[in-house]
Each structure stands twice: as C-alpha cells, then as structure tokens.
C-alpha positions as a Markdown table, in Angstrom:
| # | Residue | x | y | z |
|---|---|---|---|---|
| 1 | Unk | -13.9 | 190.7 | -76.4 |
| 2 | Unk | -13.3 | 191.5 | -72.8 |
| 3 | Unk | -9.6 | 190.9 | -72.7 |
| 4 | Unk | -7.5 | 187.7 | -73.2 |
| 5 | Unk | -9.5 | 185.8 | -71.5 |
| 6 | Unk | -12.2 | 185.5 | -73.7 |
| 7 | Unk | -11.3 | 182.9 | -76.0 |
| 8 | Unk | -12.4 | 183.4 | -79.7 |
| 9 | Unk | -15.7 | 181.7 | -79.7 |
| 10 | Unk | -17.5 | 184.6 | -78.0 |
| 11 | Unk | -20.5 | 185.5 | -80.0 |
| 12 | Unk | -20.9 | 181.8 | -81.1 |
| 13 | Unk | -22.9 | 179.2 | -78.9 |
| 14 | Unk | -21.9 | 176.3 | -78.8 |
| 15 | Unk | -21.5 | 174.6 | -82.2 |
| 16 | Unk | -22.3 | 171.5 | -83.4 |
| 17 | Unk | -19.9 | 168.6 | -82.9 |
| 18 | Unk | -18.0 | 170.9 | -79.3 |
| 19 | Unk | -18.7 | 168.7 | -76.3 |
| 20 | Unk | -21.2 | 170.4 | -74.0 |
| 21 | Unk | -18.6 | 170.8 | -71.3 |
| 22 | Unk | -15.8 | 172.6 | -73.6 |
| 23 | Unk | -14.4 | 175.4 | -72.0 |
| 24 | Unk | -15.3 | 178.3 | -74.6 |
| 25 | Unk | -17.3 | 181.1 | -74.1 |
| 26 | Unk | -20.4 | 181.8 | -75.5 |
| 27 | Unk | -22.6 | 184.5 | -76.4 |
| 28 | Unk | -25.6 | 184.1 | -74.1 |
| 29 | Unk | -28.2 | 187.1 | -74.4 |
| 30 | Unk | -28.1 | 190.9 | -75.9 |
| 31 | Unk | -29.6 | 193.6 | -73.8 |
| 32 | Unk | -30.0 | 196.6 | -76.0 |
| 33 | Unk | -27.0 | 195.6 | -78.3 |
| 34 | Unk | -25.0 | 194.9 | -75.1 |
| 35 | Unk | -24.1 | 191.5 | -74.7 |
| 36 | Unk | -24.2 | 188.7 | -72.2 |
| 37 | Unk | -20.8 | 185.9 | -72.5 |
| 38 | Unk | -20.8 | 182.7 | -70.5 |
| 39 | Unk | -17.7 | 184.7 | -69.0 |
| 40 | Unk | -19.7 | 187.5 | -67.7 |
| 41 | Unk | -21.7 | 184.8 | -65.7 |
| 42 | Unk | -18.6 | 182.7 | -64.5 |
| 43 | Unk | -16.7 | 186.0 | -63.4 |
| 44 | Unk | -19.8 | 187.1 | -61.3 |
| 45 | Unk | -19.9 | 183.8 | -59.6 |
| 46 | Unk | -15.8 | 183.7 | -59.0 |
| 47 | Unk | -16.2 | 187.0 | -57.2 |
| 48 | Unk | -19.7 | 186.8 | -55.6 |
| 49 | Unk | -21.5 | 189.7 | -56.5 |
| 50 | Unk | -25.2 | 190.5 | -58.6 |
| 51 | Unk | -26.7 | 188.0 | -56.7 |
| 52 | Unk | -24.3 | 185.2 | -58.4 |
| 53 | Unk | -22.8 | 182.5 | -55.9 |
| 54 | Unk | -19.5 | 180.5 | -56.6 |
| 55 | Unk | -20.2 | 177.0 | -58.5 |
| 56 | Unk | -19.1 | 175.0 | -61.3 |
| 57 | Unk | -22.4 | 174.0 | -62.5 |
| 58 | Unk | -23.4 | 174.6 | -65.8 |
| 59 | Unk | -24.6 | 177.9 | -66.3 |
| 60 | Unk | -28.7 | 178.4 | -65.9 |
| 61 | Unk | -31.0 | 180.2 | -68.0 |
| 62 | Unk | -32.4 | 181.4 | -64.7 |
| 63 | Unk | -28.5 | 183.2 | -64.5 |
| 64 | Unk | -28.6 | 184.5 | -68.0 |
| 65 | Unk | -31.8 | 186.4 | -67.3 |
| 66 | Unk | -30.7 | 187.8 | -64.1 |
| 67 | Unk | -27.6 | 189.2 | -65.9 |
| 68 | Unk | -29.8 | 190.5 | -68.6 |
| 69 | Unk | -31.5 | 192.5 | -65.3 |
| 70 | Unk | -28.5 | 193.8 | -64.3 |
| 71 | Unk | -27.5 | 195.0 | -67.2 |
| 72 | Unk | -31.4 | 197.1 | -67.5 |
| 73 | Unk | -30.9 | 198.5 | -63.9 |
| 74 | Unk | -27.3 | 199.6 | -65.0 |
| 75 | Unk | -28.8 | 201.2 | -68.0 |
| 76 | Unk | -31.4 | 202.4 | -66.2 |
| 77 | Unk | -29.0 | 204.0 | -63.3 |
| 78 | Unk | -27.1 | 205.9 | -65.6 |
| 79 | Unk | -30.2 | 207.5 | -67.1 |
| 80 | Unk | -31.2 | 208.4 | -64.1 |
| 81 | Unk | -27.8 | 209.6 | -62.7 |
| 82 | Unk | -26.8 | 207.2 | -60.0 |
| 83 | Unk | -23.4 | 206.2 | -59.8 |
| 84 | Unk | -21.1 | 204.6 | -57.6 |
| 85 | Unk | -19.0 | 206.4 | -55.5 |
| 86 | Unk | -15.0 | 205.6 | -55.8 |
| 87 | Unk | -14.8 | 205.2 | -51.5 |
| 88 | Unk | -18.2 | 203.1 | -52.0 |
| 89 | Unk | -16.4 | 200.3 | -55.4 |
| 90 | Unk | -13.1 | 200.1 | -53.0 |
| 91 | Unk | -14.6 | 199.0 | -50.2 |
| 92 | Unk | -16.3 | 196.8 | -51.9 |
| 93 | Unk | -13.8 | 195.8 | -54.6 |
| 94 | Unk | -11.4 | 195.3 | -50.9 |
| 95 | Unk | -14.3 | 192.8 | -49.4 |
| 96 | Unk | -14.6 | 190.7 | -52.3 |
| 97 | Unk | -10.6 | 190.1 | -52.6 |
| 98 | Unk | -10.5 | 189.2 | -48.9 |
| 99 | Unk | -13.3 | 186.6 | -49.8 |
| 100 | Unk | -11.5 | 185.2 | -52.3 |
| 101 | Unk | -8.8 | 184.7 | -50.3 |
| 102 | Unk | -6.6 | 187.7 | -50.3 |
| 103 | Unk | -4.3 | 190.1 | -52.8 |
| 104 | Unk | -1.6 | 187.6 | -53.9 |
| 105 | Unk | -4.5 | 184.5 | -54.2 |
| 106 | Unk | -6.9 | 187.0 | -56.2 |
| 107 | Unk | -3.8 | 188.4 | -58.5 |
| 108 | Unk | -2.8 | 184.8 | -59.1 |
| 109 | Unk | -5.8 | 183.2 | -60.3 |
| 110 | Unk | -6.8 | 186.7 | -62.3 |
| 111 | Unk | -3.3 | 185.7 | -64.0 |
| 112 | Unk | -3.6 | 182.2 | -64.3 |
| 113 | Unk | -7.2 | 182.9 | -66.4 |
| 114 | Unk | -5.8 | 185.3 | -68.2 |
| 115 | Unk | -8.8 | 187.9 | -67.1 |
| 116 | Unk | -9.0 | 191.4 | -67.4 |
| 117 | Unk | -8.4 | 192.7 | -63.8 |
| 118 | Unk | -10.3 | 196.5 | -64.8 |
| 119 | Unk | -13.3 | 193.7 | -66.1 |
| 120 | Unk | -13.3 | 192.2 | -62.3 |
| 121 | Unk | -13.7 | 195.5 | -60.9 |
| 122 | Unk | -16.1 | 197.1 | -63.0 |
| 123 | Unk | -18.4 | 194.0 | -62.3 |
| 124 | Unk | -17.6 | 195.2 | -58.5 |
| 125 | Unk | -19.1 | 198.5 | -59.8 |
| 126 | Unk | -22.1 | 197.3 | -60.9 |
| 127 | Unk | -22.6 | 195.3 | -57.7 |
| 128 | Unk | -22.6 | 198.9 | -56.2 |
| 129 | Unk | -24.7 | 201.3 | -58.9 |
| 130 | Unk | -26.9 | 198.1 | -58.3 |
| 131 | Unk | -27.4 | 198.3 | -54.4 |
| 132 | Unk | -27.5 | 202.4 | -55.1 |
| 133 | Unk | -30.3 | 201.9 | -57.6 |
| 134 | Unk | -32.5 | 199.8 | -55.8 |
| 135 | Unk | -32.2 | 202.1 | -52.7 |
| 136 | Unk | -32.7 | 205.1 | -54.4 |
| 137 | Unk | -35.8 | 204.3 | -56.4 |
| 138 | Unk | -37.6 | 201.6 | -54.6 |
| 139 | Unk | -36.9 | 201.4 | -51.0 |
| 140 | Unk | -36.8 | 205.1 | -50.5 |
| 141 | Unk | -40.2 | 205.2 | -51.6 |
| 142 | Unk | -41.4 | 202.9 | -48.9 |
| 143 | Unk | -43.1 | 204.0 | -45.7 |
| 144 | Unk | -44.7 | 201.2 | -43.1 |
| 145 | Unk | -46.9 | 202.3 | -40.7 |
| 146 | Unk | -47.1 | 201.3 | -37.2 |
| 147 | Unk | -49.9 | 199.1 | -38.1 |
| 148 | Unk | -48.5 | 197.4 | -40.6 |
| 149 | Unk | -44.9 | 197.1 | -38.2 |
| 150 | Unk | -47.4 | 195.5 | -35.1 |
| 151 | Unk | -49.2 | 193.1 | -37.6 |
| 152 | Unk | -45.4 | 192.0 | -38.5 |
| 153 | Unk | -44.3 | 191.5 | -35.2 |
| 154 | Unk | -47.5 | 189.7 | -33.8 |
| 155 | Unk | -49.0 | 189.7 | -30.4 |
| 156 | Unk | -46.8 | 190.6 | -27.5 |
| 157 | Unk | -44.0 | 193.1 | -26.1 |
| 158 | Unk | -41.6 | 194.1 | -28.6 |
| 159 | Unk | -38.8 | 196.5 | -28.2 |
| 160 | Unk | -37.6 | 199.1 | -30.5 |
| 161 | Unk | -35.2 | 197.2 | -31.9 |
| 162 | Unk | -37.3 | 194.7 | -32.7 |
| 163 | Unk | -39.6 | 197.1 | -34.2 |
| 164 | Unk | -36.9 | 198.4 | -36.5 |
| 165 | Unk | -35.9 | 195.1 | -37.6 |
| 166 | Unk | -39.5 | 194.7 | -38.4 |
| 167 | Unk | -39.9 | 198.2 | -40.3 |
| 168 | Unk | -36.6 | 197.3 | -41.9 |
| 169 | Unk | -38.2 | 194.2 | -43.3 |
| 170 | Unk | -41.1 | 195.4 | -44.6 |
| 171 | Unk | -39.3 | 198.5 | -46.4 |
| 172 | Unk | -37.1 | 195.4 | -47.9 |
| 173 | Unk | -40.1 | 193.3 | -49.2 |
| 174 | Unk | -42.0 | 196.2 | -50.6 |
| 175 | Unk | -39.2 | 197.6 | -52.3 |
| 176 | Unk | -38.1 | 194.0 | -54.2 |
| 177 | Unk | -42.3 | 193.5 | -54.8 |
| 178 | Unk | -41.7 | 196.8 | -56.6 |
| 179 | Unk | -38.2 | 196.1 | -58.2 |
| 180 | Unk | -40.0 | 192.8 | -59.4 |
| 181 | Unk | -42.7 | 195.0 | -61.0 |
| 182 | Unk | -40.5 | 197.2 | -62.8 |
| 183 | Unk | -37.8 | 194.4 | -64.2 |
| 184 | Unk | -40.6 | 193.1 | -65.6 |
| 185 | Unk | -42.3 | 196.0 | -67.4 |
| 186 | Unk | -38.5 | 196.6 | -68.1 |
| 187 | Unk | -38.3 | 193.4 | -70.2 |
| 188 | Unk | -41.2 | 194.1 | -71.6 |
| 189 | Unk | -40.1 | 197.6 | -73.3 |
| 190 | Unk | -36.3 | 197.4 | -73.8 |
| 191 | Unk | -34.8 | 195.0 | -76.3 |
| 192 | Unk | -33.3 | 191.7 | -74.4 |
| 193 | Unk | -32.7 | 188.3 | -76.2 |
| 194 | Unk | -31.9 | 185.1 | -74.3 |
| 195 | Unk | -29.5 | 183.2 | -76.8 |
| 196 | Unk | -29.0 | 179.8 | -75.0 |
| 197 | Unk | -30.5 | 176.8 | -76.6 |
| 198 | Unk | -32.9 | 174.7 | -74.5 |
| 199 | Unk | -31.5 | 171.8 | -73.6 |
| 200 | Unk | -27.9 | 173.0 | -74.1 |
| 201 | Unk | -26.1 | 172.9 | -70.8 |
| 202 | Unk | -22.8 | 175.6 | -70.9 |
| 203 | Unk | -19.8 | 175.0 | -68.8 |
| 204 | Unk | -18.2 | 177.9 | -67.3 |
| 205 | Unk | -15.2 | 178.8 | -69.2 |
| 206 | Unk | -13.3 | 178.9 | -66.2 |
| 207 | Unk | -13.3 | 177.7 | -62.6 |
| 208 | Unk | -13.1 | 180.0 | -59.6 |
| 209 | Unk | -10.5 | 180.7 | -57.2 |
C-alpha cells in the first residue's frame, strides 16, 4: 500500500462481477518484484510528469508499459549512481504545484483523495533522476557534425542560432533512437509482467485536480 489512498483491492485486478468503471485500484504490472497500481498511473497523470498527461480515460496498456520503463530507468539510475539533486526535485516539485493550480488547491485535493503527499513528490523525483538519466547516458554520448547539422537545416542561410536549434535536435533524436534501443533490450533481460487483462478497460481510482 502506498498510503490511505490505496483502497484494499491493490494487488487484485479487477474481479468478476465489479463494474469496469469501479473506483478501486488494481495491480497492473511487476517490474523486478516492484509493482505497478492503477494509482501509480492516475497520480502521474494528476501531476503531469513521466510523460503522463491529465485525463480520465481509462487507463491504457500503452501507460502500463511506460510506467513499467520508468521504473527500469529508475533502477537502472541508481545502479549507475545518478540521482536527483534536492534544488533540482524542488524546483520541480514547485512547477508542478503551480500547474495544478497552486499550494492551498494542490493540499486540498491531496486531502480530499486521501493520497500520500511524500508518494506525490517522490513521483516528482523520478520525473528528475529520469531527465538526469537520459542526459547522462544517451544524449551526452551524442555528437552531430556539421554535415549532418547543414543536411538538417537544408539549403540556404542559417544563423547560429538556428544551427544550434538544429544540433540540439539531432542530439535529441539520437539520444531517444538510443533510449528506445536500450528500454527494449532492457525488457528483454529484467523481469517485467504486464497484468491487465485484454479487453478490461480500468478507471482511474481517482480524478485529478
């Protein structure tokens, strides 16, 4: 359980005879014994971060799997020693509260759901170790040359901002090509079970702010 919020189904999907769009939580995946709740998904949609956007829709498969990836790049951080930096989570713990509508709105609905505000921000965390990892070991490794920045930009004049836009670019796209390459060898050798059953659509268990 993550806190109160969590109601006591976690660890059961949904069982025969619950309506589809029942507010429990369910146990969604298992990455290496750690697991994945509907509540993880619905709490990184509320706050907008691991590539999770607001919405009450019924939770994907597509979402499952790309919380099963954050949870191998987390794993994979710590092995490797990156971290987040406290100055780095605050500012962004202090951006997502602003866009979710300030301090007294955020402390409200945390309350109202009954969620673990130290849950919220270590999902904040990850957002950062996240941004840190794919930094450190992808897009530091890649180097454009001029050739391939002039083929980006096409034929004529270009200034240099333009140019570093363009070198900026390419870094980005090579770096996800080879993020894309390692999630995927990462499946591949780490333990990671997708629980939900096809054709079973799972409501969040609660809404956002």
């Amino acid at each position: 359980m993550r806190g109160p919020a969590l109601l006591a189904l976690v660890g059961l999907l949904l069982a025969p005879g619950v309506p589809a769009a029942a507010p429990f939580d369910a146990l969604l995946g298992v990455v290496e014994g750690r697991t994945i709740a509907a509540s993880d998904i619905a709490l990184a949609r509320a706050l907008g971060v691991l590539g999770f956007a607001s919405s009450s829709s019924p939770i994907t498969r597509e979402e499952i799997e790309r919380f099963a990836d954050v949870l191998l790049t987390i794993d994979e951080a710590g092995r490797i020693g990156i971290s987040a930096e406290p100055e780095q989570t605050e500012r962004a713990w202090t951006a997502v509260v602003t866009r979710v509508g300030g301090e007294a709105a955020f402390a409200g609905w945390l309350d109202a759901q009954r969620l673990d505000r130290a849950w919220a921000h270590r999902l904040v965390e990850y957002e950062v170790i996240r941004a840190r990892f794919f930094e450190a070991r992808f897009a530091a490794f890649v180097f454009p040359d001029e050739a391939a920045v002039a083929r980006a930009l096409g034929p004529g004049q270009h200034d240099e901002a333009g140019r570093e836009a363009a070198r900026t670019r390419l870094i980005r796209e090579a770096a996800e090509r080879a993020q894309a390459d390692w999630l995927q060898e990462a499946r591949r050798r780490m333990s990671v079970r997708i629980l939900m059953p096809p054709g079973a659509p799972i409501a969040p268990p609660f809404p956002a702010p």
